[in-house]
C-alpha positions as CSV (number, residue, x, y, z in Angstrom):
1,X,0.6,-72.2,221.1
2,X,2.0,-69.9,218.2
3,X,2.8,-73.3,216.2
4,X,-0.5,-74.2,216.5
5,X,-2.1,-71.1,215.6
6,X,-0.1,-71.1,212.8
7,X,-0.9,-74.6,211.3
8,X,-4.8,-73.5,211.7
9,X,-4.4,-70.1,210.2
10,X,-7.1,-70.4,207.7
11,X,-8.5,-73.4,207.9
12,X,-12.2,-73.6,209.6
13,X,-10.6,-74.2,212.5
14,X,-8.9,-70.4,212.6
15,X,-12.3,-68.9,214.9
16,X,-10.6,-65.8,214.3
17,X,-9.8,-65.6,210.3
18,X,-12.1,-66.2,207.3
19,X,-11.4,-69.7,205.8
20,X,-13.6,-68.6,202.9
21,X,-11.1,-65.2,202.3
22,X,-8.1,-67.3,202.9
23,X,-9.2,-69.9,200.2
24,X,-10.8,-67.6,197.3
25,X,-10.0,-64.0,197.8
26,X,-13.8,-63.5,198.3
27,X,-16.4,-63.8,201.4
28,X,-20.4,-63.7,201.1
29,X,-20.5,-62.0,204.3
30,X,-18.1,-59.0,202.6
31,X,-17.3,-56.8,205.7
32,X,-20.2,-58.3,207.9
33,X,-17.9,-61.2,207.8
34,X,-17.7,-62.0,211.7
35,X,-13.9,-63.5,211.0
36,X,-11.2,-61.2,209.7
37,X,-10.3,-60.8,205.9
38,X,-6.6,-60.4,206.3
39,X,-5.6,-58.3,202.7
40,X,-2.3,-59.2,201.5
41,X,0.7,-56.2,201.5
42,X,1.8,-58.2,198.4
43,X,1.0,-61.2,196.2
44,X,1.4,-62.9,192.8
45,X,-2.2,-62.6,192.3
46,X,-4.9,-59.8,191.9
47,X,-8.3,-60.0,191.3
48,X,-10.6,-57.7,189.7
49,X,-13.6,-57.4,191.2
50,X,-17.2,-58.1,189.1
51,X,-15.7,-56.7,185.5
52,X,-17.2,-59.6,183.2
53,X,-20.6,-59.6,182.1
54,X,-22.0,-63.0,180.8
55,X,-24.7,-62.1,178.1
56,X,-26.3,-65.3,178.7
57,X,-27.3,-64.1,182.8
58,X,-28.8,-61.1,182.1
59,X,-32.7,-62.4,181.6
60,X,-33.4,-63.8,185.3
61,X,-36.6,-66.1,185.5
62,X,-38.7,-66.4,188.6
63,X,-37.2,-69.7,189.0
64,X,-33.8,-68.1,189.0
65,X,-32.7,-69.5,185.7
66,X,-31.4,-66.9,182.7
67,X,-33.3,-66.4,179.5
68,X,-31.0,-65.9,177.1
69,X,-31.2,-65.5,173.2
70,X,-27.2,-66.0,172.4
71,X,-26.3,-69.4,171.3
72,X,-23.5,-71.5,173.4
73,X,-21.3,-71.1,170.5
74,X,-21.6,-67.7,170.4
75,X,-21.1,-66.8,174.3
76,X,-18.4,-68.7,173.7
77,X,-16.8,-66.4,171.1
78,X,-17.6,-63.6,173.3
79,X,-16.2,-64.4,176.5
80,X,-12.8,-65.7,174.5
81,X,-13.0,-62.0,172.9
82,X,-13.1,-60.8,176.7
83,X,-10.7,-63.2,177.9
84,X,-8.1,-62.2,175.1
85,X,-8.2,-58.6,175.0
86,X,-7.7,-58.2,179.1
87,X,-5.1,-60.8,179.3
88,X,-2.8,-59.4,176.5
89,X,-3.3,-55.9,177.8
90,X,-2.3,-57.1,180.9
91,X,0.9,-58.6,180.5
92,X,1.7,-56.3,177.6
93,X,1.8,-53.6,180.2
94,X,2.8,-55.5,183.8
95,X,4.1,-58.5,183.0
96,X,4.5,-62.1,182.5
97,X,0.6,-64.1,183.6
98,X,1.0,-67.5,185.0
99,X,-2.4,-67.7,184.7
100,X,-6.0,-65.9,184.5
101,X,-9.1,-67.0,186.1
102,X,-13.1,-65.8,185.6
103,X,-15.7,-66.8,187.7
104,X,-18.6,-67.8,186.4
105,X,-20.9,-68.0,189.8
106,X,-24.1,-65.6,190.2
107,X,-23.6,-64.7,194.6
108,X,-22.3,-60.7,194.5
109,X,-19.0,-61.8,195.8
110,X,-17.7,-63.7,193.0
111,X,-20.2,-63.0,189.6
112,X,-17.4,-61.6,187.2
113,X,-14.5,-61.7,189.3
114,X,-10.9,-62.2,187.1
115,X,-8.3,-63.3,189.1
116,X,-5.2,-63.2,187.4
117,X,-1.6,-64.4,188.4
118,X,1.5,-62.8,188.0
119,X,5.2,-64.4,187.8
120,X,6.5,-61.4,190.1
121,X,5.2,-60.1,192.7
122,X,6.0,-56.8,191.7
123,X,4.5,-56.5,188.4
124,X,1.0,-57.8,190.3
125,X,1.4,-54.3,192.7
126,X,2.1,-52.5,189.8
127,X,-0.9,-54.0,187.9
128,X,-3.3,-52.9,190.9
129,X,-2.2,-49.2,191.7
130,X,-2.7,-48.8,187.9
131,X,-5.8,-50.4,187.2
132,X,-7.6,-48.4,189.9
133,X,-7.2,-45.8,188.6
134,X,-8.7,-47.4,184.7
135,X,-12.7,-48.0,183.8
136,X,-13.8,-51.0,181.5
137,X,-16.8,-51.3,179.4
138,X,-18.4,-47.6,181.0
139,X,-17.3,-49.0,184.7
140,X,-15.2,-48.2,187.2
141,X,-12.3,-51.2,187.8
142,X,-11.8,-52.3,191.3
143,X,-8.5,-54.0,191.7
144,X,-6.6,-55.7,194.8
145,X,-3.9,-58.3,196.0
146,X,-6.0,-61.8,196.4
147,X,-4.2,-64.3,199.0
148,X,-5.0,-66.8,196.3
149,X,-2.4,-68.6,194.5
150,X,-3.5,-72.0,194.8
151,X,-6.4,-72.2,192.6
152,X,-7.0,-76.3,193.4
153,X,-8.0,-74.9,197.0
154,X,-10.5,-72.2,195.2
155,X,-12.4,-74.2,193.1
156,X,-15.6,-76.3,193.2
157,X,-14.3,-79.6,192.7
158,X,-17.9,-81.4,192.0
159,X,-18.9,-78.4,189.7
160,X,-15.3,-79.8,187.4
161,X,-17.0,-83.3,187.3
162,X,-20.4,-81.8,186.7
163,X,-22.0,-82.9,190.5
164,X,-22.2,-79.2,191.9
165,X,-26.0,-79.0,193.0
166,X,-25.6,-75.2,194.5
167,X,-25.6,-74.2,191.0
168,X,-24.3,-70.3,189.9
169,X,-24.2,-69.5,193.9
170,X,-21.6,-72.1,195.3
171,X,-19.4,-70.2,197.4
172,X,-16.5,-71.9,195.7
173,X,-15.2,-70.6,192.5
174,X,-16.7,-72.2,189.3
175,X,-14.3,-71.1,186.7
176,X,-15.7,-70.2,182.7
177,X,-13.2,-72.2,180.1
178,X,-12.2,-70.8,177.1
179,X,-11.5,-72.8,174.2
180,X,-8.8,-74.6,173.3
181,X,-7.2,-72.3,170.3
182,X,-7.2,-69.8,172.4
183,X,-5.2,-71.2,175.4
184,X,-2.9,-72.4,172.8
185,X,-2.5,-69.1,171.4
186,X,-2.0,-67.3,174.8
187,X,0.0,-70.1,177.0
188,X,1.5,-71.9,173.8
189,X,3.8,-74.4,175.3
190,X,5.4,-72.4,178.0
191,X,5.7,-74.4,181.4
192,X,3.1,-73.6,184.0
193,X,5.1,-73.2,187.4
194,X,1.3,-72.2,189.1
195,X,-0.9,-74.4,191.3
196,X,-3.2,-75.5,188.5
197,X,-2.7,-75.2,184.5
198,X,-4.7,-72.2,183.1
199,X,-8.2,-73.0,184.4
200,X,-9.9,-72.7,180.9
201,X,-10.0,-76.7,179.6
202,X,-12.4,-77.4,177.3
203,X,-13.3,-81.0,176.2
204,X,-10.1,-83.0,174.9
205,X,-7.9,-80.7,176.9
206,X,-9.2,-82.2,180.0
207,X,-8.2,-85.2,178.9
208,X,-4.8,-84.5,178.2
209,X,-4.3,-83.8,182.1
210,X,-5.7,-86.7,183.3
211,X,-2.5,-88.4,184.6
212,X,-2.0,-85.1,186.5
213,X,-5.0,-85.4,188.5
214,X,-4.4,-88.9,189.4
215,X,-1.4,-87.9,191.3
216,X,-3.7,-85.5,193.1
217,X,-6.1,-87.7,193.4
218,X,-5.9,-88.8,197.2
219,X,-5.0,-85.1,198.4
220,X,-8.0,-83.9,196.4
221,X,-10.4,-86.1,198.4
222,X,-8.7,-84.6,201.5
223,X,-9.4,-80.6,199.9
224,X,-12.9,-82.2,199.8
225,X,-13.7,-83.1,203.1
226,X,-12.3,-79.2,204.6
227,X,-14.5,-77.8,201.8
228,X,-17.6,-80.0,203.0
229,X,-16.4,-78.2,207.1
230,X,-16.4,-75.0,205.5
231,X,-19.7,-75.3,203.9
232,X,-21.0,-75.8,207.1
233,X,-19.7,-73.0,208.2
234,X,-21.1,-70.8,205.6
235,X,-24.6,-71.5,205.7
């Protein structure tokens, strides 16, 4: 019986633990969740909870599109500005990042969220018990462990291939890319030892990982069909 429960433990067959928590750190439910959200006593990775603000969602239509007067170009420039300036403070002051991720869903439990991934597990407890006690941009920062380190299990697979039809409120991460200069200027060409390489690929970069994702290909299709079981179970 224990083996068993273990080889369930998070996975939509666990009745007693949230999938959802176990997968992306986050839970629409929040602490009406009717499973448990079992917080980590350490990790690799925190997440800070709703600290990015995308200028182009801040106009909602009755339709529940954004209105926006910023050009794609320039959001872009902004969010690599945001991007930049947290992740060098970061790992000036805690430690090495394996990599740093930022939602860019609308639902409450994941709209702004940065997850970001230490190499020791240490330097990600010292990040949290410091950046509680921080503000950014005139707000108080809310900082925990995540359970997440494998990003591949996070994210919304059809919104990387453009197919996501749940739009800003999927309930799996959809994850804003920075450009390409910039992840060359802040990962360079050191070797990624995380799940996924850093989440921000823009155009050619995709590209370059192409072989990659053919040797995930058939396991990927598996994540898919527990995702589609757990979207069921989320409705």
């Amino acid at each position: 019986m224990a083996e068993y429960l273990a080889s369930i433990f998070g996975t939509e067959k666990d009745k007693v633990n949230c999938s959802f928590y176990f997968k992306i750190g986050a839970c629409r439910h929040g602490e009406r969740c009717s499973r448990l959200h079992n917080k980590p006593t350490f990790s690799q990775t925190i997440v800070m909870q709703n600290i990015f603000q995308n200028p182009q969602h801040t106009v909602q239509l009755p339709d529940g599109s954004y209105k926006s007067n910023m050009t794609d170009e320039d959001a872009q420039k902004h969010f690599d500005h945001f991007y930049e300036d947290v992740f060098v403070e970061l790992e000036e002051k805690y430690g090495e990042i394996e990599e740093m991720n930022v939602c860019d869903n609308l639902g409450d439990h994941l709209v702004g969220n940065v997850y970001v991934k230490f190499r020791i597990e240490e330097h990600a407890s010292e990040a949290v018990n410091n950046l509680n006690n921080r503000w950014f941009n005139g707000n108080p920062i809310f900082a925990e462990l995540s359970p997440v380190t494998d990003f591949r299990e996070a994210c919304c697979r059809q919104y990387e291939m453009g197919e996501c039809t749940r739009g800003g409120f999927c309930n799996f991460m959809h994850l804003k890319p920075i450009s390409r200069s910039l992840r060359k200027k802040l990962y360079g060409y050191r070797h990624i030892t995380s799940s996924r390489s850093p989440t921000h690929l823009k155009g050619d970069d995709r590209d370059n990982n192409d072989r990659d994702r053919e040797k995930f290909r058939d396991r990927d299709k598996d994540r898919q069909r527990r995702r589609d079981r757990d979207r069921d179970y989320d409705l």
